[in-house]
Wavefront OBJ file of the C-alpha trace (Angstrom):
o trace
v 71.828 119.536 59.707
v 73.765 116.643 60.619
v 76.932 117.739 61.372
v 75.028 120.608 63.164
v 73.861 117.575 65.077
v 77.072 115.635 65.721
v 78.904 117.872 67.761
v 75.753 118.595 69.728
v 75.439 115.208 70.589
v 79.500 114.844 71.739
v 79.089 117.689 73.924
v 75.890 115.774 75.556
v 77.873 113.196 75.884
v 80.805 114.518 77.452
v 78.850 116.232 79.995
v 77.043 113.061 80.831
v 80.105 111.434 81.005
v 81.446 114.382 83.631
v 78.436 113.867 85.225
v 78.352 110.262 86.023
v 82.404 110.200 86.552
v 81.401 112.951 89.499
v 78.695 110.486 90.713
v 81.146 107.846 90.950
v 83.783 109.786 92.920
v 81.466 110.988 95.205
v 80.197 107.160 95.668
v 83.921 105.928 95.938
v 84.886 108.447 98.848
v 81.328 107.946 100.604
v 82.469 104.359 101.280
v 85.642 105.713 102.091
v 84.193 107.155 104.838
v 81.239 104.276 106.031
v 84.846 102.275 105.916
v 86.772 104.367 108.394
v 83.657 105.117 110.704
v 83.550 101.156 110.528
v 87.134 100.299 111.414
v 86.922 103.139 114.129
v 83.425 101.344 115.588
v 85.510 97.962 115.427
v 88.750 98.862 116.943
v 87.277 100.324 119.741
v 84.558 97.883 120.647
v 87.741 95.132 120.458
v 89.984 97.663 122.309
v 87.266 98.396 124.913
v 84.760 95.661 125.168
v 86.439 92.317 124.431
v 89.765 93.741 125.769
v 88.050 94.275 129.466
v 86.307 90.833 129.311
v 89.618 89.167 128.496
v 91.721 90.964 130.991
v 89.077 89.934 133.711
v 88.755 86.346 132.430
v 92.549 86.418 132.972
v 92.142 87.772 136.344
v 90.008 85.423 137.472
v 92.097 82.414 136.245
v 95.079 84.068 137.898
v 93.207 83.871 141.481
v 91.467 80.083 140.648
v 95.063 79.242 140.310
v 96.207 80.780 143.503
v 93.116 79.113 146.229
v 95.905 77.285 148.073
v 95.899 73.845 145.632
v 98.789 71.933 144.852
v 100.552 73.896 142.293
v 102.099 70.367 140.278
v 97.869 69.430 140.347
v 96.685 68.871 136.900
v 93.862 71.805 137.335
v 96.219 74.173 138.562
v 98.478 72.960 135.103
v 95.315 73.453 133.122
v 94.180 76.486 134.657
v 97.809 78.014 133.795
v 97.295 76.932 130.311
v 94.035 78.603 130.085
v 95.423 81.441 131.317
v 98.605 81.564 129.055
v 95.984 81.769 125.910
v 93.576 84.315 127.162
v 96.712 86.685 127.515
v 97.764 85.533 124.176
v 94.623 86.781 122.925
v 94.421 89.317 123.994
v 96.980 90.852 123.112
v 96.258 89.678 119.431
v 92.802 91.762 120.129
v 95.047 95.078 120.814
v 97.421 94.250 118.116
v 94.386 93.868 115.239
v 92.661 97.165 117.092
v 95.813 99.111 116.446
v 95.625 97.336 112.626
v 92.172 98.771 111.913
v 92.475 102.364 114.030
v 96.021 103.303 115.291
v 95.718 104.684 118.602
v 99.383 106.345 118.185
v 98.228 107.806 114.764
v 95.972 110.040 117.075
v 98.230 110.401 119.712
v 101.855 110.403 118.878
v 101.092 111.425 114.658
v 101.982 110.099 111.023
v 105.539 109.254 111.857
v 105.169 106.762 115.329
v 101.933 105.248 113.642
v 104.104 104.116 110.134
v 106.778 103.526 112.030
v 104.981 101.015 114.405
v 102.829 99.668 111.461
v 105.816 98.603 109.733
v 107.469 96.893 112.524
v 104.335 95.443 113.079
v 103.822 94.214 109.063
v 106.972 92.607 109.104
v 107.033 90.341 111.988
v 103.350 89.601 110.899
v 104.668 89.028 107.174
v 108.057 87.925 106.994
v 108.665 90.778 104.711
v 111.737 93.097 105.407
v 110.380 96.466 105.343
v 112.760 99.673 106.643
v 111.106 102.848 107.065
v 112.477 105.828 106.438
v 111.862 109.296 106.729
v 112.547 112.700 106.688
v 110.659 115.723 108.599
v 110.932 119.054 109.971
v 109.224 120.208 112.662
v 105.666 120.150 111.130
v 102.631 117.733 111.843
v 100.030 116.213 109.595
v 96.675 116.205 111.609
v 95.165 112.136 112.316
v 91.957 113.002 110.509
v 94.348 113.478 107.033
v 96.954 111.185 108.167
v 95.219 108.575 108.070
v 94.499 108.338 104.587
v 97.909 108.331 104.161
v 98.437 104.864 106.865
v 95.709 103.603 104.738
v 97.517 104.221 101.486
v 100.973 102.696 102.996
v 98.453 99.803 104.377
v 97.150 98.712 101.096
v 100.386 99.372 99.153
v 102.473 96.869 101.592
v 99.917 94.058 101.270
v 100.200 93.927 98.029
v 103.386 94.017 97.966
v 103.209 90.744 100.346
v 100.143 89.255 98.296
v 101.592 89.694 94.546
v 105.377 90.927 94.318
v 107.510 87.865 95.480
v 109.592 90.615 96.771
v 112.145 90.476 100.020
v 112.519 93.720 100.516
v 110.298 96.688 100.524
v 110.873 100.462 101.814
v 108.542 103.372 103.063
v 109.844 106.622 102.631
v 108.413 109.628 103.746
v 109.561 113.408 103.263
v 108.580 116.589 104.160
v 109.398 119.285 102.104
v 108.554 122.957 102.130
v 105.180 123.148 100.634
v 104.836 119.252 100.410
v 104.977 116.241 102.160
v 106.347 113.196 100.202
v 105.191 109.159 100.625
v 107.184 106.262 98.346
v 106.402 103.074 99.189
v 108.687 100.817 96.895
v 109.762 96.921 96.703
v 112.215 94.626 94.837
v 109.604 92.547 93.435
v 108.635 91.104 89.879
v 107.065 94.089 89.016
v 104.425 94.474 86.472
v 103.876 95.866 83.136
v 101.688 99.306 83.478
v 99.926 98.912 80.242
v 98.851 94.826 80.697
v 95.446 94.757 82.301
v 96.214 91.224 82.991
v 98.175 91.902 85.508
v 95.289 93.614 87.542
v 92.842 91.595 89.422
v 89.134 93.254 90.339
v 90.591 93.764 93.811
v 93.731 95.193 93.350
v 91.649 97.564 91.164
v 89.494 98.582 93.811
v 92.568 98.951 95.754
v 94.212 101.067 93.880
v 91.034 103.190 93.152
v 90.871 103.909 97.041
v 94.618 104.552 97.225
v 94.091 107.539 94.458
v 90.159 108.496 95.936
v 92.955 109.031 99.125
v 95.141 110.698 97.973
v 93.080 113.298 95.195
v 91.382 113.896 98.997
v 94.246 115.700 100.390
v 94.697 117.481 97.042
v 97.423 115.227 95.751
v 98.308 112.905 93.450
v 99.376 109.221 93.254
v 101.232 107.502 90.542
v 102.619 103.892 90.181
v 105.802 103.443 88.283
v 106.767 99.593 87.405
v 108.449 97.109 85.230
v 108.695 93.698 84.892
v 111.829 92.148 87.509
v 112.185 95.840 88.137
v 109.984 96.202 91.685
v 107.600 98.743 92.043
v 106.973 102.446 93.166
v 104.111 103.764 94.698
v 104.546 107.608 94.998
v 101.947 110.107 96.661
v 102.676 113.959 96.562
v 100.286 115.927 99.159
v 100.422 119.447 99.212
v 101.214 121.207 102.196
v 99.354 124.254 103.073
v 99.875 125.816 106.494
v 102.283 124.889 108.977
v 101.158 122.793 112.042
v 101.878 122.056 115.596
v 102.530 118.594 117.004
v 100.182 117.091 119.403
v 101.396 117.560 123.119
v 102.257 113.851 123.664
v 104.661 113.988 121.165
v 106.017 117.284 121.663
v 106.970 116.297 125.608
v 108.107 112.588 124.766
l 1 2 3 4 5 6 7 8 9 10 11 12 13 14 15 16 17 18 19 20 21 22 23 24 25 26 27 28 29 30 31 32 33 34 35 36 37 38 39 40 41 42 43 44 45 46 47 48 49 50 51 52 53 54 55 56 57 58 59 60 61 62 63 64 65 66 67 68 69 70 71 72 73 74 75 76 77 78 79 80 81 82 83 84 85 86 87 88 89 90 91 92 93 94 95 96 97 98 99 100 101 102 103 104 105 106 107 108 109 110 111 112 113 114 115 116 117 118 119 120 121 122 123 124 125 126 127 128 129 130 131 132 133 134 135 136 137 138 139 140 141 142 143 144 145 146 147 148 149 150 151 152 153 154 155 156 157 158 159 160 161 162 163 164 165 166 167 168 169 170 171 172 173 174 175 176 177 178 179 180 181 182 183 184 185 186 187 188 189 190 191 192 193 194 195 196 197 198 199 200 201 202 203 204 205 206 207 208 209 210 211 212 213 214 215 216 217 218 219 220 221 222 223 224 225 226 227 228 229 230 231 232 233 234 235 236 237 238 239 240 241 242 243 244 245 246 247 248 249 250 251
């Protein structure tokens, strides 16, 4: 009767198991989504909002400083200071909008969006990053492709935050049937089977990165050693051909 029993209770088990991993996945790509529909609600209330209000704050300055004073008068010197850091501003509120909801991604597609993210990363970072890539004619539509900025987003900061690395490189490929993403560094590197080297957030991190990726039907894998760098590689497969969007197509 018992070891009737035992393998009852393993297949209970298992399925419970299955069960609550499903739960989880579900939960994982649910805040996926509150955290795009967040970053979208943010980017364009700083794009919009606070962008307007600083370019008329800077318009107003621009005439105070212009009403016929003495332009070597200490107001007219403070009101050009003033001035100087509301456009300084806000153009640090368009930069961080882009950060949370690339504009181009939408517009000019995957490519222009990585490529201006990574210009952007290193003068922000100091790190050297080149970018890469290698496409045909096809285009990956904004409401996929940006899992894949997010991806490249999270893999470069911690590339800044824990590698020590100078140099890092994002690659991307497309291939018949599949479109190819490496993001890579010359870093310490870590040994895969330590858990030490893992800190709650980078776990999270990486737990998104894969949600991500298993979205578009594809995988992600990390390959690493210690002083060896690191390789983040995500393989999405490529279903149907696509069209570019028109503002790329007549640029």
């Amino acid at each position: 009767m018992e070891a009737t029993l035992g393998p009852l209770r393993n297949a209970q088990l298992l399925e419970q198991l299955k069960a609550q991993s499903e739960q989880l996945r579900k939960l994982s790509w649910k805040l996926i989504e509150v955290q795009e529909e967040t970053l979208r609600h943010v980017a364009r209330d700083l794009h919009d909002e606070f962008g307007q209000i600083l370019t008329a704050i800077g318009v107003m300055l621009g005439r105070a400083g212009q009403k016929g004073l003495d332009k070597e008068s200490v107001f007219v010197h403070d009101v050009q200071q003033v001035k100087k850091i509301v456009e300084d501003t806000l153009q640090t509120v368009r930069d961080r909008s882009q950060i949370f909801r690339p504009a181009i991604l939408d517009d000019f597609g995957l490519e222009q969006a990585l490529e201006w993210f990574v210009q952007q990363f290193s003068r922000q970072t100091g790190l050297r990053v080149q970018f890469q890539r290698e496409m045909i004619d096809g285009f990956f539509p904004s409401e996929e492709a940006i899992h894949l900025y997010r991806i490249v987003q999270e893999a470069l900061n911690n590339v800044a935050r824990h590698s020590k690395a100078q140099e890092a490189w994002v690659v991307l490929k497309e291939r018949p049937g599949e479109l190819s993403l490496d993001i890579r560094d010359n870093g310490a590197g870590f040994d895969l089977g330590s858990q030490m080297n893992r800190t709650t957030g980078e776990g999270l991190g990486l737990m998104g990165m894969r949600e991500r990726a298993e979205h578009l039907q594809g995988t992600l894998s990390i390959a690493s050693a210690p002083h060896k760098g690191t390789v983040v590689q995500v393989r999405i497969p490529l279903k149907r051909p696509a069209v570019r969007p028109v503002a790329e197509r007549v640029s």
